[in-house]
C-alpha positions as CSV (number, residue, x, y, z in Angstrom):
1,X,128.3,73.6,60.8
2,X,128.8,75.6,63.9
3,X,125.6,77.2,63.9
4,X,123.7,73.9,63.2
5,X,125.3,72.1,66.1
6,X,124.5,74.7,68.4
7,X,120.6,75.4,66.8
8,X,120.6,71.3,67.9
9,X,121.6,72.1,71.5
10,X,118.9,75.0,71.8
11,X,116.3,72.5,70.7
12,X,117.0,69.8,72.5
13,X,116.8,72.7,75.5
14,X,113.2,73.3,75.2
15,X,112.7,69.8,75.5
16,X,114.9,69.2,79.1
17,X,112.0,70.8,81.0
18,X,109.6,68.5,79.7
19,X,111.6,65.9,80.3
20,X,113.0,66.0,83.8
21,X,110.1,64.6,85.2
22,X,110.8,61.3,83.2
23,X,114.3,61.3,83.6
24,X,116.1,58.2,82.4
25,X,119.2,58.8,84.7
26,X,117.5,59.2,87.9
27,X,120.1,56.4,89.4
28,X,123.2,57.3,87.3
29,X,126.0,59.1,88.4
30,X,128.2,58.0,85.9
31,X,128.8,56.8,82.3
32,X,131.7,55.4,81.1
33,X,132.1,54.7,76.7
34,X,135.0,52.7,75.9
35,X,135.8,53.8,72.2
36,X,138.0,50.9,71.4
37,X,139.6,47.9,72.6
38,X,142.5,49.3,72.0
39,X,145.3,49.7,74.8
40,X,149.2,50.4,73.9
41,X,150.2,48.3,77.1
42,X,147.8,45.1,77.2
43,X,150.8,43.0,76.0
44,X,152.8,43.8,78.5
45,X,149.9,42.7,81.0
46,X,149.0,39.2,81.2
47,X,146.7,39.8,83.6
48,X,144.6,42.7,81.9
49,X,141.3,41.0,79.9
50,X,142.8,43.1,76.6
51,X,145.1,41.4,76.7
52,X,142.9,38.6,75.3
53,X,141.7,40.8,72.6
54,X,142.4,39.8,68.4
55,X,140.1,41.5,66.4
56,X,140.5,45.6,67.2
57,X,137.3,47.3,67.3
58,X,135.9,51.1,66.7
59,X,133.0,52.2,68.7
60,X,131.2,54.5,66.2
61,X,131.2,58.3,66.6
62,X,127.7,58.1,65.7
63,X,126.6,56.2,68.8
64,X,129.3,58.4,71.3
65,X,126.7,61.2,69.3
66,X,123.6,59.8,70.0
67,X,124.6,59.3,74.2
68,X,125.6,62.7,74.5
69,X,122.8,64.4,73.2
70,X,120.7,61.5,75.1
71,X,122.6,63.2,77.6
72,X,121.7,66.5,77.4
73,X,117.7,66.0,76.3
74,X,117.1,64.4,80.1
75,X,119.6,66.5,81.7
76,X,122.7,64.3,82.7
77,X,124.7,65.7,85.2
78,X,127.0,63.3,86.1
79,X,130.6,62.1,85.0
80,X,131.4,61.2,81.5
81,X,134.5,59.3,80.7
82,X,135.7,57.5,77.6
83,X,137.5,54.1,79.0
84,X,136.8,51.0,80.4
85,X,139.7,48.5,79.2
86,X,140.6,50.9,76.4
87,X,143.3,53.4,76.1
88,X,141.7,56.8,75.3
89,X,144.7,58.6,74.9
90,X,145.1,56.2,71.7
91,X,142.3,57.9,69.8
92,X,142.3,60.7,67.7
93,X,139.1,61.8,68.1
94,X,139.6,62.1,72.2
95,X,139.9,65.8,72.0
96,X,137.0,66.3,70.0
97,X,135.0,64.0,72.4
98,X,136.0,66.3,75.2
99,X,135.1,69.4,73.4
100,X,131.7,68.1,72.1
101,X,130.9,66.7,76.2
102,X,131.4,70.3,77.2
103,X,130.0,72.2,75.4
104,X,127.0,69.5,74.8
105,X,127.0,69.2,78.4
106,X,128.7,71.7,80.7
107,X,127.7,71.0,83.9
108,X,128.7,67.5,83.8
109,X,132.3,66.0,85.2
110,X,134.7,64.7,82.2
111,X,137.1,62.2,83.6
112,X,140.6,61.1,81.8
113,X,141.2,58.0,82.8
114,X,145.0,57.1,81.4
115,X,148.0,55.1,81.2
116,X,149.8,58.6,80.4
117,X,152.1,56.9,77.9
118,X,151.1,59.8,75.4
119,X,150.8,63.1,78.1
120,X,152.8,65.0,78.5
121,X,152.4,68.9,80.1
122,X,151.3,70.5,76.2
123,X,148.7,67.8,76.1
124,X,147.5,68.2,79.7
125,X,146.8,71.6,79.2
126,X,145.3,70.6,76.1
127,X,142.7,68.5,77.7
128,X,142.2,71.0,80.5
129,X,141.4,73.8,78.1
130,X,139.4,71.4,76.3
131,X,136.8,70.4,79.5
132,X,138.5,67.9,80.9
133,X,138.0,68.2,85.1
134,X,140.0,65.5,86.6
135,X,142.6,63.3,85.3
136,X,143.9,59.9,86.8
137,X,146.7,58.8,85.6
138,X,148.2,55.1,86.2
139,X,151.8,55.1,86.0
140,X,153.2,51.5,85.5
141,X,156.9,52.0,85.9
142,X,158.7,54.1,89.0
143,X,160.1,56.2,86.2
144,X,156.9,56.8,84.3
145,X,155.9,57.8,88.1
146,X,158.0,60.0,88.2
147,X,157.3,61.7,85.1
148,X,153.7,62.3,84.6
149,X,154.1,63.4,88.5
150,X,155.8,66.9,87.3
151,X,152.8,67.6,85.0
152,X,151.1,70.8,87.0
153,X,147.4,71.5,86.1
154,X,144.8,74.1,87.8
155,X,142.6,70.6,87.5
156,X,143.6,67.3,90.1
157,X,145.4,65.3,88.1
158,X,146.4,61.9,90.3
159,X,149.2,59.9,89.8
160,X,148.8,56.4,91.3
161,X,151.2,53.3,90.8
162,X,149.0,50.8,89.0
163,X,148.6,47.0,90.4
164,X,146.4,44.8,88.4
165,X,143.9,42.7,90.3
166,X,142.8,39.3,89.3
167,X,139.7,40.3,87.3
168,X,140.7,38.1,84.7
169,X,139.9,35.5,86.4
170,X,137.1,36.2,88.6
171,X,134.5,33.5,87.2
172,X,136.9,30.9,88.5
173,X,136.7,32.1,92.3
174,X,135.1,30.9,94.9
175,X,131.6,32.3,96.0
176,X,132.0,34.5,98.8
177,X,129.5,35.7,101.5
178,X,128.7,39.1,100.5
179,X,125.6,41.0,101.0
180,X,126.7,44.3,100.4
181,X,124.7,46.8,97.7
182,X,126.0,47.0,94.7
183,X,124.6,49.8,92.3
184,X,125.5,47.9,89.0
185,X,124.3,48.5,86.2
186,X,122.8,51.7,86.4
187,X,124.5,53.9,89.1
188,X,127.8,53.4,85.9
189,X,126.4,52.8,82.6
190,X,129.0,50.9,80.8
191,X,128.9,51.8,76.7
192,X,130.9,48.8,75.5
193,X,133.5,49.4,72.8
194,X,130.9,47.1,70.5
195,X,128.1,49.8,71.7
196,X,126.1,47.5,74.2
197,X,125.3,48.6,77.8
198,X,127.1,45.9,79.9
199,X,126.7,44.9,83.8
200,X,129.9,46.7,85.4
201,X,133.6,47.0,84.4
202,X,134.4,43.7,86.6
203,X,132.4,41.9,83.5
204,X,134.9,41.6,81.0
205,X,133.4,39.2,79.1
206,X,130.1,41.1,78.9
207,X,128.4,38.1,79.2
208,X,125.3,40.1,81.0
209,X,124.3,42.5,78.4
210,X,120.6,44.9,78.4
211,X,120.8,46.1,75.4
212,X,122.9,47.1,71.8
213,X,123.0,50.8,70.6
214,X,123.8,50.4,67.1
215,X,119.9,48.5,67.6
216,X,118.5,50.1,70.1
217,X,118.3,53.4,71.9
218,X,119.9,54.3,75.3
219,X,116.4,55.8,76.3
220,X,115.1,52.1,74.9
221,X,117.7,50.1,77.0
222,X,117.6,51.7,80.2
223,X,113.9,51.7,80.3
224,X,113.7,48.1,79.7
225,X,112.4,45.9,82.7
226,X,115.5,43.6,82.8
227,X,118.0,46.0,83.5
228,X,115.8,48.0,86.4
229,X,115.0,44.5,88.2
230,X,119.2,43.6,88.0
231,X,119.8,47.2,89.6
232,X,116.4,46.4,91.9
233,X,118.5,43.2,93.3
234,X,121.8,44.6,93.7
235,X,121.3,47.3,95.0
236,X,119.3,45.3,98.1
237,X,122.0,42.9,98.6
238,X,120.9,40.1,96.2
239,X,124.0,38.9,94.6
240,X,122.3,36.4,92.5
241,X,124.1,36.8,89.2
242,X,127.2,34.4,89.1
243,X,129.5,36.9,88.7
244,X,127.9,39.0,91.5
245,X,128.7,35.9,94.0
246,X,132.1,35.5,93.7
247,X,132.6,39.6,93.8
248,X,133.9,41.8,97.1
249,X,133.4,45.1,95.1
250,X,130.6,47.4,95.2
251,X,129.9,49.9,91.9
């Protein structure tokens, strides 16, 4: 199985070459797949959108699959990471995520993005043998703080005190005067736990969506006018999507 997955990789090498000069990624610097809607805290949080959640869904390994090697065939080089809302430290296939992004892709960045309610220093090292190269860590009690802030790594691993904003919320504020750039939707490619590519993490709803994976390819989707003359507009200035006017942050 081994020998398969790695004849796969060499294939998929001849063809980078070939297709750098087509490169699909050519404004991405990051790509975040959240692999569940899953988080062990959202009911604790009455301001986090998981909160909201009923139905519990699985994004498939297939389509985590088909992104890496997506990936790899135009020559990604950027971050990977496997959250959005979700909790990836609730997954049991994490690890083998991490392993498959390395060796699949080696010279990109894999970023752990946690609650840290399941690391501890075993499983730190675990995911710093495994490829992991940073890990950010938001600590929601002074004594979880204190805790995940003795794990030790040869990787940065950040401990921060987390503060929910009011993203929740955000289609009931008030339009604000901002003409700043924003790089949405293609500078971070949001992988929704549902498999469709969504505007930005601020969109919680994913009521702007480009495209469905478990339909479409990523190669399909990101080639698609719609989503190049969104990027086109917001990265000028043009905050002309409603969720864009009301929206200080730039992505």
């Amino acid at each position: 199985m081994i020998k398969e997955f790695l004849k796969k990789i060499k294939k998929i090498d001849k063809l980078e070459q070939k297709n750098n000069n087509q490169c699909i990624f050519k404004y991405t610097n990051r790509i975040s797949i959240e692999l569940s809607n899953l988080c062990n805290y959202s009911f604790l949080h009455k301001k986090c959108p998981l909160n909201k959640i009923k139905i519990p869904k699985i994004l498939s390994e297939k389509i985590v699959n088909h992104i890496l090697y997506t990936c790899k065939k135009y020559n990604f080089q950027g971050a990977i990471a496997f959250h959005t809302y979700n909790e990836p430290g609730i997954d049991p296939r994490l690890m083998m995520f991490i392993n498959k992004t390395k060796l699949i892709l080696p010279k990109s960045k894999i970023i752990l993005q946690t609650n840290g309610f399941y690391l501890d220093q075993i499983l730190a090292k675990e995911y710093e043998k495994n490829g992991v190269n940073i890990i950010r860590i938001s600590a929601y009690s002074q004594k979880e703080y204190i805790r995940l802030s003795k794990i030790k790594l040869k990787i940065p691993i950040i401990v921060t005190m987390q503060i929910l904003d009011d993203r929740l919320n955000i289609r009931s504020h008030l339009e604000i005067d901002n003409k700043k750039p924003c790089y949405a939707p293609l500078n971070e490619i949001i992988v929704t736990n549902e498999g469709k590519i969504s505007l930005c993490c601020l969109d919680w709803e994913r009521k702007y969506i480009f495209g469905d994976l478990y339909k479409q390819t990523l190669k399909e989707i990101l080639q698609n006018k719609k989503i190049f003359e969104v990027y086109k507009k917001l990265s000028t200035g043009n905050r002309f999507l409603d969720i864009c006017k009301k929206c200080d942050w730039q992505r």
